[in-house]
N, C-alpha and C positions, 0 to 999 in steps of 0.2 A: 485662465492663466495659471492657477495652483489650482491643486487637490483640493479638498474639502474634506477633510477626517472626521468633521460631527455629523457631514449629509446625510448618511444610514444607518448613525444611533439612536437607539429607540432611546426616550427617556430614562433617564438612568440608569446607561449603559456604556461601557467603555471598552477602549482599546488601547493596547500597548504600544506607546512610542515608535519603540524600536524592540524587535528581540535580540538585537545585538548590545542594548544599551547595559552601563554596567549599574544605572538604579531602576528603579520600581516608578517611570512615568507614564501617566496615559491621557489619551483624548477620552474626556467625560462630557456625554451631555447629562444635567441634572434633572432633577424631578420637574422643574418649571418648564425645561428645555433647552435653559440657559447652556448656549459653548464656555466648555472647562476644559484648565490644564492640572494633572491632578499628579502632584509630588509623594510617594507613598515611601517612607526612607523612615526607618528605626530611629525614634529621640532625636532625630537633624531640628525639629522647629520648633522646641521647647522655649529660645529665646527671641523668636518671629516676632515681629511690629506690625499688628494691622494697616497694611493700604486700601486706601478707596479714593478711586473717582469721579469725573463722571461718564468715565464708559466702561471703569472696573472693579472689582472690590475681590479679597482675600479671605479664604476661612480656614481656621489651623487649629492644628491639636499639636501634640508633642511628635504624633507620625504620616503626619497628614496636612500634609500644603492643598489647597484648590486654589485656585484662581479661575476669577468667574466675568466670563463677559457679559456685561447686560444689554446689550445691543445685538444681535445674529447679524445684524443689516453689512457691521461694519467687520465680519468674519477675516475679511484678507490681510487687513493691517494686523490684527488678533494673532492670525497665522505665522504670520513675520514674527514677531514678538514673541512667543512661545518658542518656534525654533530657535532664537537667540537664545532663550532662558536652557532650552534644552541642552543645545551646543554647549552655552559656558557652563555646565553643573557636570557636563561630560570631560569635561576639560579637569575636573577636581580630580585629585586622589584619594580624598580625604572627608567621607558623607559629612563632618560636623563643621565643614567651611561652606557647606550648599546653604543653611538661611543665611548669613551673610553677604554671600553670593550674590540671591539671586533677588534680597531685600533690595543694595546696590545695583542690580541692574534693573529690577523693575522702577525706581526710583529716576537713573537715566531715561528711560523709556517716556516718563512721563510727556515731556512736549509733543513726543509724536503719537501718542496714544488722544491727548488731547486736540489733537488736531493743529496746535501752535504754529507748524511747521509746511501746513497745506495752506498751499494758495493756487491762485487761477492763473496758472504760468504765461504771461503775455508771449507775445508772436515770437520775440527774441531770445526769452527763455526756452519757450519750446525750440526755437532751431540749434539752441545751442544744445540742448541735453539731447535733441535726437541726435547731431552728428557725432557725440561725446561716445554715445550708445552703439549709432552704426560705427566709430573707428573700433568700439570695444569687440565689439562683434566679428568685426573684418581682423582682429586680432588674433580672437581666438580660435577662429577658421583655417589659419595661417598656424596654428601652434606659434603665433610669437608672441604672445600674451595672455592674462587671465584677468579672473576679475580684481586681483590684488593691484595689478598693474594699476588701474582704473584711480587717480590718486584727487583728480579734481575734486570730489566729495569733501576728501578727505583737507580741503586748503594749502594742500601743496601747490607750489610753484607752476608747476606741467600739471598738465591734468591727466600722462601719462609717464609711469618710471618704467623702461624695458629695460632689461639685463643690461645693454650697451649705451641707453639712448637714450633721452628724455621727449615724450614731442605735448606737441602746445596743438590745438585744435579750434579752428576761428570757423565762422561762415557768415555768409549773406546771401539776400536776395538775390537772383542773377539782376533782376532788372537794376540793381542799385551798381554804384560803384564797388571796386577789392577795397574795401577797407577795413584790416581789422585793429580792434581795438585793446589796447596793451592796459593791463590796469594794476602792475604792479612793478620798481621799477627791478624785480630780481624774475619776472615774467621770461624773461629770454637770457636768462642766464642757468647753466647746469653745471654739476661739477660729473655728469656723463664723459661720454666720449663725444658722443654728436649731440643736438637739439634743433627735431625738427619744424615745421608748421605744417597740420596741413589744413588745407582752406576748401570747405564744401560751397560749391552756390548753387540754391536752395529753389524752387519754383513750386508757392505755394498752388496747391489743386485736388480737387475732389480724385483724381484720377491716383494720387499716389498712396504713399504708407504713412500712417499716424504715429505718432509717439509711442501708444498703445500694443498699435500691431506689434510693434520693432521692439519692443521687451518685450514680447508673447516669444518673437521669433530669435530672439537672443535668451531667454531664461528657457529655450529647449536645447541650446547647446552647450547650458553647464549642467556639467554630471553630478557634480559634488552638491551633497545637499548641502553641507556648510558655506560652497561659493554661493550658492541660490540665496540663503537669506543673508549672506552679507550684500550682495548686489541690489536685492529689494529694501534692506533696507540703506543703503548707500542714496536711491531714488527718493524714499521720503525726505531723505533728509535734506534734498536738494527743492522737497516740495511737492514731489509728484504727489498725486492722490489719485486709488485705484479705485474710486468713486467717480469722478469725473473722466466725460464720456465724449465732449464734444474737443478734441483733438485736434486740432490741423495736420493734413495731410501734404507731403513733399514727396518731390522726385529730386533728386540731385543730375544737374546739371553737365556739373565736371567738379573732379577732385583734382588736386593740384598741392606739390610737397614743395619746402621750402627749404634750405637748409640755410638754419641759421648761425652761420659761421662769424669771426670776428668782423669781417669787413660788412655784414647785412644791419641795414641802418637803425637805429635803435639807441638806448639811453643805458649807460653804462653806470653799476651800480655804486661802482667805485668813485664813481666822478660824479655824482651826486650829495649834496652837503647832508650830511647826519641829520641836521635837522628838517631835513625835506622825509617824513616818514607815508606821505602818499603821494603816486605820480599815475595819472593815466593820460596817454597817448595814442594816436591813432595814425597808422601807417599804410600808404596807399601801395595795394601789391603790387599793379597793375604797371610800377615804374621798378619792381623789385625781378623781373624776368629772368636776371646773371644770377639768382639764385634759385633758380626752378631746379630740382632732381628728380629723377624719374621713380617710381613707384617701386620698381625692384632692387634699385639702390639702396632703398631705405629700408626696405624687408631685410636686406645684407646684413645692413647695421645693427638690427634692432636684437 
């Protein structure tokens, strides 16, 4: 699924970031072996604070940051994580704001570096994050979206903001009933132009595509290295873990858009007392059909 930039460093040996970049970063493997990210900037970490965990630790002089993983096993999360660190130090102006920087981001980082944030995503988790992933996908295909689009991660309202449109993204079983479930009560509300739903149903089987596959096949369609590690890491933070293997596999059934308009049934924010600050609800599609829209309706909008 990614590259590997330590796989054919010899021991203590290195390579440059970027040659585009405007400091002095490289992929170092060390004398032991250990995967490093190695900060090489003029007087930037004179005022540096040692981290360590237990899948990381830091070694610094006045020009010279490393960051050291002691684990190879868990390389991909490693990988994630460095981009970031990369990204935001490229984002400075100013080399004597980089240990602050990148102190405060590796500091964030810490839950998912710990693993805090990995879990064994049940059946409904995984159908949720696959269709989240295939609508991301079928977005970006379309040029009518990116991975910023992508807002679910993030605890927004919609789990998608497009320029024109907000949309919401539900599934189930085919075998079960439409039912999806509302768990907030500003969930179907947008200050968009439109907000839509749309509703996968799901037929779990060896025969289809995995969670896995489907970010293999959606992290070849972002160009930008910056969208690539925000998208992976957007997934940890939902949980995913690129250690586990045993996935379920789906085909999708039928998709189906909703447009959820004033008159589409549902729990109005306003008409809810203040002190009601949690609501989940569950609404059967299957009597919702005066709101079905067509597929290219929504592309319109979006």
């Amino acid at each position: 699924m990614m590259n590997n930039p330590w796989k054919d460093l010899d021991n203590y040996k290195m390579k440059r970031v970027s040659s585009k970049g405007k400091f002095d970063i490289y992929w170092l493997k060390d004398l032991k072996g250990n995967y490093c990210l190695n900060f090489r900037i003029e007087n930037a970490f004179k005022n540096f604070k040692s981290v360590e965990t237990k899948e990381l630790k830091t070694s610094f002089s006045d020009d010279n940051l490393v960051i050291i993983l002691k684990d190879s096993s868990n390389w991909e999360i490693f990988k994630v994580f460095c981009d970031d660190l990369v990204l935001s130090s490229e984002e400075l102006l100013d080399s004597n704001k980089i240990s602050p920087k990148l102190y405060s981001r590796i500091n964030e980082w810490k839950d998912l570096l710990q693993g805090k944030l990995r879990k064994i995503l049940s059946l409904e988790e995984q159908m949720g994050l696959f269709s989240e992933v295939l609508t991301l996908k079928e977005l970006i295909l379309t040029n009518s979206g990116n991975i910023n689009s992508w807002r679910g991660p993030d605890k927004d309202s919609q789990d998608f903001l497009c320029n024109n449109c907000s949309i919401e993204v539900k599934s189930c079983l085919s075998s079960k009933r439409r039912l999806a479930t509302i768990s907030s009560k500003y969930q179907l509300e947008t200050e968009k132009k439109n907000l839509f739903m749309i509703f996968y149903s799901l037929t779990k089987t060896e025969k289809g595509l995995n969670l896995k596959q489907l970010i293999d096949e959606t992290l070849k369609l972002i160009k930008i290295e910056s969208d690539r590690t925000i998208f992976l890491k957007k997934l940890l933070e939902l949980g995913y873990s690129f250690e586990e293997t045993e996935y379920f596999s789906f085909i999708v059934d039928s998709k189906t858009y909703f447009d959820i308009n004033e008159n589409f049934p549902k729990l109005i924010s306003s008409n809810i007392d203040n002190e009601i600050v949690e609501v989940k609800y569950k609404i059967d599609l299957s009597l919702c059909n005066e709101f079905l829209i067509n597929e290219k309706k929504v592309l319109e909008e979006l």
